[in-house]
N, C-alpha and C positions, 0 to 999 in steps of 0.2 A: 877503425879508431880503437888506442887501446884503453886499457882500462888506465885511469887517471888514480894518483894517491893509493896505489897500491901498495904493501908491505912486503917484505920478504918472507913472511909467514902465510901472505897469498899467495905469494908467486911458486914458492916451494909447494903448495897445497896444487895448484893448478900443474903443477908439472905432475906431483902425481896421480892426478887423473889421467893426464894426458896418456902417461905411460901404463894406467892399469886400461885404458881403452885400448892400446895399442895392443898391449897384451895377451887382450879377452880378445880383439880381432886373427891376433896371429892364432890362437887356439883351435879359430871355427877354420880358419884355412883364409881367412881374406888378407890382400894385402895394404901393408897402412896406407897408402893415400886412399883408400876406400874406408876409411874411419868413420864413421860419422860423429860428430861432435860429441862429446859424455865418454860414459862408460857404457859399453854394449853389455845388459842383462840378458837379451834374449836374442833369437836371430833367428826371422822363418823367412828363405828362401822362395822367393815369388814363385818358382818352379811347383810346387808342394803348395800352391791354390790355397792357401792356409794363410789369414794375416795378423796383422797385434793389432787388438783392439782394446778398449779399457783399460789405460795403466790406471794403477792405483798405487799411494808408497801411505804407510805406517812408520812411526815410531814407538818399538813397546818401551817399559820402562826402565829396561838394561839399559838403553839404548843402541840394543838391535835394531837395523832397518828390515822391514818387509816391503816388498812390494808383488804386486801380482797384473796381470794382463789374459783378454778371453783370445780367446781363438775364432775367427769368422770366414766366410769367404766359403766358395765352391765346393775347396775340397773341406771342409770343415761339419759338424755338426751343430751349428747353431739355430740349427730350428726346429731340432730334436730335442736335444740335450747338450748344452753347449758346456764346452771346456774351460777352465778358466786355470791359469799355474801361479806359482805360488814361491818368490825366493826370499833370499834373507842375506843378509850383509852385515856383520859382524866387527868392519872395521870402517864405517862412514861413508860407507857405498862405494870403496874400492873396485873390492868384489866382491865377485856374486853368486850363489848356488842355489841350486832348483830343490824346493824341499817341499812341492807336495801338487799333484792335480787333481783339481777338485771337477767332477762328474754333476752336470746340474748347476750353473754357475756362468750367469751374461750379464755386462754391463753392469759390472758389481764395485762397490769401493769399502777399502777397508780401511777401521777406523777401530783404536782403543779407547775401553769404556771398563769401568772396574779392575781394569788387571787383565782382562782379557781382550783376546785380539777377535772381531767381528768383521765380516763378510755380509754386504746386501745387497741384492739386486734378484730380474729375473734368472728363473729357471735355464731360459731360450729365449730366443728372440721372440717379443710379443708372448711371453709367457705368464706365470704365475708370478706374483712376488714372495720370495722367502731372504732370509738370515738365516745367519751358521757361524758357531762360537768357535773357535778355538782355545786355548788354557795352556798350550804348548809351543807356542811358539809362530802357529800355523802350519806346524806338520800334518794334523787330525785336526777335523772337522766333526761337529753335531750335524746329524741329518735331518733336515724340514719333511718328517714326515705327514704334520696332522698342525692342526694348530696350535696345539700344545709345546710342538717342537720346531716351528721356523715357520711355517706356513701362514702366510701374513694376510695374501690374500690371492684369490683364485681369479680364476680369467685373465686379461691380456694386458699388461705394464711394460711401458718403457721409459729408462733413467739414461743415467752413465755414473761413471764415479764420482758424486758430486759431495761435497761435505755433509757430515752431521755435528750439527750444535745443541751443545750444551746449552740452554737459557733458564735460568729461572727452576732449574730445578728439573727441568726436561729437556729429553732430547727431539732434533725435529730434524726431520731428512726429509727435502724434493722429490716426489718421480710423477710420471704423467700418467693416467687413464689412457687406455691406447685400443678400446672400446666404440671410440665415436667416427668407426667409418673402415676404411680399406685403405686408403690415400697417405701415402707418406706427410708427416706434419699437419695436415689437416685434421689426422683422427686421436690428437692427443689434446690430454685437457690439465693442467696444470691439477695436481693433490699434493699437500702437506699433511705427514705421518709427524705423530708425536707420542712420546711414551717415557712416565715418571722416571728419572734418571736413578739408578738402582734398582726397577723395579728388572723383573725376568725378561727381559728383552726376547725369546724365544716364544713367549706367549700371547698368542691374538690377543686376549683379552685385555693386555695394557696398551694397544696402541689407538691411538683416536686419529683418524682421518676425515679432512676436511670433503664436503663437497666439491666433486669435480668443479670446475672453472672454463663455460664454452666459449668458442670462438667466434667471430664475427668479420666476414666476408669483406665487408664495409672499412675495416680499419688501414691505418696508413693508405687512406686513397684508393682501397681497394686492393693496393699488393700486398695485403698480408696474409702467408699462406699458412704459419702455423706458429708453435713457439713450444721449445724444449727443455732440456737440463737444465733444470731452476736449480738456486741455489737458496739454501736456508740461510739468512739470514737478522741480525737483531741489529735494528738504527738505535742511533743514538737516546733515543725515549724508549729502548726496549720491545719495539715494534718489531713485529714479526714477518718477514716479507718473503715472499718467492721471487728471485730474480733471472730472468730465465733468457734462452738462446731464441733471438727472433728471426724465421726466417721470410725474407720480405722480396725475391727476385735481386735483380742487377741495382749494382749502389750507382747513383747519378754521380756525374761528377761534382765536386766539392761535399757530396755527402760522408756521412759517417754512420759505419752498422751500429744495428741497434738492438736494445737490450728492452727487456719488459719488465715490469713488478707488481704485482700480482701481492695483496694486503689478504693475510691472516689474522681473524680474532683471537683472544687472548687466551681462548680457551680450546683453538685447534680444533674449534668445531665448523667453519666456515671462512670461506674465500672471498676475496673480491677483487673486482679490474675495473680502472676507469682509465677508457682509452684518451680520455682530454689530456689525464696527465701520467698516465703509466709507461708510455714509453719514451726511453731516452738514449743518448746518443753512446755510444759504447764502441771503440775499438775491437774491434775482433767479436762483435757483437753476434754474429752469422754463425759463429763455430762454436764447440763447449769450452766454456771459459769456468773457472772456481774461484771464487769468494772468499777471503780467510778474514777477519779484524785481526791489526797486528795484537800479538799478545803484548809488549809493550806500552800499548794506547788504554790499556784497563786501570781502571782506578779510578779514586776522585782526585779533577780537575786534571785530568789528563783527555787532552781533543780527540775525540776517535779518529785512528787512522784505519785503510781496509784499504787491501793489495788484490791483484791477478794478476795470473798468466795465460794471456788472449793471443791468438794465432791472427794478429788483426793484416786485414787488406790493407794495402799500402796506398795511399790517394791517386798515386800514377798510373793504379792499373783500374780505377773507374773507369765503367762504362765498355769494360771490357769480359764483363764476366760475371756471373755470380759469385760474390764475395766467400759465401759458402765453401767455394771450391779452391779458394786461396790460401794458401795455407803454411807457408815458407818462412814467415816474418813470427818469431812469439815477443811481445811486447811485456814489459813491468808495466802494470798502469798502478796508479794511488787515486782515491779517494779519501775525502773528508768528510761526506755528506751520502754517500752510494747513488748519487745521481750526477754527479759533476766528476769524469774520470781521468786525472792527466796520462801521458803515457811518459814516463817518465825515464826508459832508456829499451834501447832493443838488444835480447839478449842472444838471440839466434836466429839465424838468416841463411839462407839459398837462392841465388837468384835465379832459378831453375823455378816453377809453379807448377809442371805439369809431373816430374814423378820424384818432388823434391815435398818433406812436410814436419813442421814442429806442430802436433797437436794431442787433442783429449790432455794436455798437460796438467799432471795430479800436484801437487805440492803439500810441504810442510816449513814451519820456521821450526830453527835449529838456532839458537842464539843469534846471529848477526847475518847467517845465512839461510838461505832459501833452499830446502833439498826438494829436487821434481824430477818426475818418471816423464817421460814421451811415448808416446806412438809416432814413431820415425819413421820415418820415406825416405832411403839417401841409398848412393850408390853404395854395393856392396863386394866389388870383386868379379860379378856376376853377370846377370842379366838387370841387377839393381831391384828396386820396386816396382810391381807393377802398374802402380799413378801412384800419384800423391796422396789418395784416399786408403791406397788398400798398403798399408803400411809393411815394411819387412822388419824393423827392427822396435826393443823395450830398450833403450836410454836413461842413463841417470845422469841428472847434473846438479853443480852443487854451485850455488850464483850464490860468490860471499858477498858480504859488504852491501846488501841488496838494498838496504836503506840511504843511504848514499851514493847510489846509484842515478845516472844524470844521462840525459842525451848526450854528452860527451865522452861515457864511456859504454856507448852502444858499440856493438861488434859492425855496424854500419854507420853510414852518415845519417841520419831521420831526411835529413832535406833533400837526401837526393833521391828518397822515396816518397815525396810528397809530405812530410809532416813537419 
């Protein structure tokens, strides 16, 4: 289905993407029906046991893009010392050039704050948590030697590129404790970091963290096995919420994945979950999905609005799988409330599930447009990706008009995906 009410200012925009994708594919040597949708940033070759993991995209205040992506997988070092690289785009994610890799650096997202460009996440996989400033663009990096200088907190944290908000005067960024156990998803415990906006961001001493948030065996019926990349979020009364990726086994039919929230006091000094009513139904609930409030919805007597971009399972393929591992379909959803989410059109699609995938999608609003990174699974010329999880390709895409965007101008039908 194509896009509805389009302009010739879209369609000229979309052409050239089209053609700077084409572009950047003939460059690496692939040929264009091995495109994958966007603009190719990055391109590691399944051969080379090396995948994209963690996109993240920035806008500094030239209106430079940056975006950056880790490195994971076999042949990789992330359980050392993990890689993370680091480009920039200069004319609205055309194209793209590699300007810097950063040593010590997993599941990190970056984010402008004073004028300067910042990096957080672990060290390595299940590693330390640190931050790392940049002031140039993200060519150089500050090194988290000591707590003084990035080193936020010691022993074993896992995130992904998830927002950080501004509320009230602070900032407050998701990641989990990953301390409670050995178990994938089981041994993570939901934390919210906060720290005075302006103050030294590179200093332990401004950041206040919440008491971990444990699990319970018991919940959804028993199939609930863990819950991950929260997202920081403020409701409409300014409430502080963690909203996080729940993973719960195979979705029944007529079900829909689900998302968790997880209440922060006001002073970022404690958590809490009530499973009667903390979990709710959420598209693409299974996978890392990010949270934005539109920047348009702020003011007085303005209704808050709040967007994502969810990798959700499609209802046709219940009962056929863990949803988790779905991951072809990225859906627009809206919210009015952060607990009622429509899906409001689909913007990329594969009907391939096994080494086809739109996910970790990072995003930013740019006026009337959506700009977002992927970690991409699509054919490449080659041997392609090698599954849908272990990504070959870093993706940009620029979804105009996103506000106005409808199930009628999904790049598929919804209905004949079950929605």
């Amino acid at each position: 289905m194509g896009r509805r009410g389009e302009g010739a200012g879209g369609r000229a925009l979309r052409a050239l993407v089209v053609a700077a994708a084409m572009m950047a594919a003939a460059w690496r040597g692939m040929p264009a029906g091995a495109v994958p949708p966007g603009v190719v940033i990055d391109h590691l070759p399944a051969e080379g046991k090396q995948y994209v993991g963690s996109p993240s995209i920035a806008e500094l205040p030239d209106g430079t893009l940056v975006a950056s992506h880790d490195h994971f997988g076999p042949g990789s070092s992330e359980w050392t010392s993990a890689v993370t690289a680091v480009f920039s785009s200069a004319d609205g994610g055309l194209t793209w050039g590699r300007i810097a890799e950063i040593d010590g650096a997993f599941w990190s997202n970056l984010f402008v704050h004073a004028g300067d460009l910042w990096l957080m996440g672990p060290t390595h996989h299940h590693g330390p948590l640190v931050i790392r400033r940049s002031d140039d663009g993200g060519r150089t990096w500050t090194e988290p030697r000591d707590a003084r200088t990035g080193l936020l907190a010691e022993g074993a944290w896992h995130t992904a590129p998830m927002p950080v908000l501004e509320h009230e005067g602070r900032l407050w960024r998701a990641v989990e404790d990953a301390s409670g156990g050995t178990e994938w998803g089981k041994r993570y415990r939901p934390v919210m970091l906060s720290a005075p906006a302006g103050s030294d961001l590179l200093d332990r001493a401004n950041w206040r963290f919440t008491t971990p948030v444990p699990r319970d065996l018991t919940w959804l019926d028993g199939r609930f096995v863990g819950w991950l990349e929260g997202n920081a979020v403020a409701d409409a009364a300014g409430n502080i919420l963690d909203i996080l990726r729940v993973e719960a086994g195979p979705l029944a039919p007529g079900g829909v994945e689900q998302a968790a929230i997880v209440t922060v006091s006001a002073d970022g000094a404690t958590a809490d979950f009530d499973p009667a009513t903390g979990f709710i139904p959420f598209p693409g609930g299974a996978k890392k999905f990010a949270i934005r409030r539109d920047p348009e919805s702020h003011g007085v007597g303005k209704p808050p609005v709040w967007w994502s971009l969810a990798s959700a399972a499609p209802p046709i393929l219940a009962g056929k799988g863990k949803p988790a591992s779905v991951r072809n379909t990225l859906a627009l959803l809206r919210s009015t409330n952060l607990r009622d989410w429509e899906l409001r059109s689909i913007l990329l699609h594969h009907p391939d599930v096994s080494r086809h995938a739109f996910q970790y999608v990072d995003w930013i609003v740019a006026g009337d447009d959506l700009l977002a990174v992927s970690r991409t699974a699509h054919d490449d010329g080659g041997s392609g990706a090698h599954n849908a999880h272990d990504a070959n390709f870093l993706t940009f895409h620029r979804f105009d008009g996103f506000r106005e965007r409808s199930r009628a101008s999904s790049v598929v039908d919804p209905a004949t995906l079950g929605w």
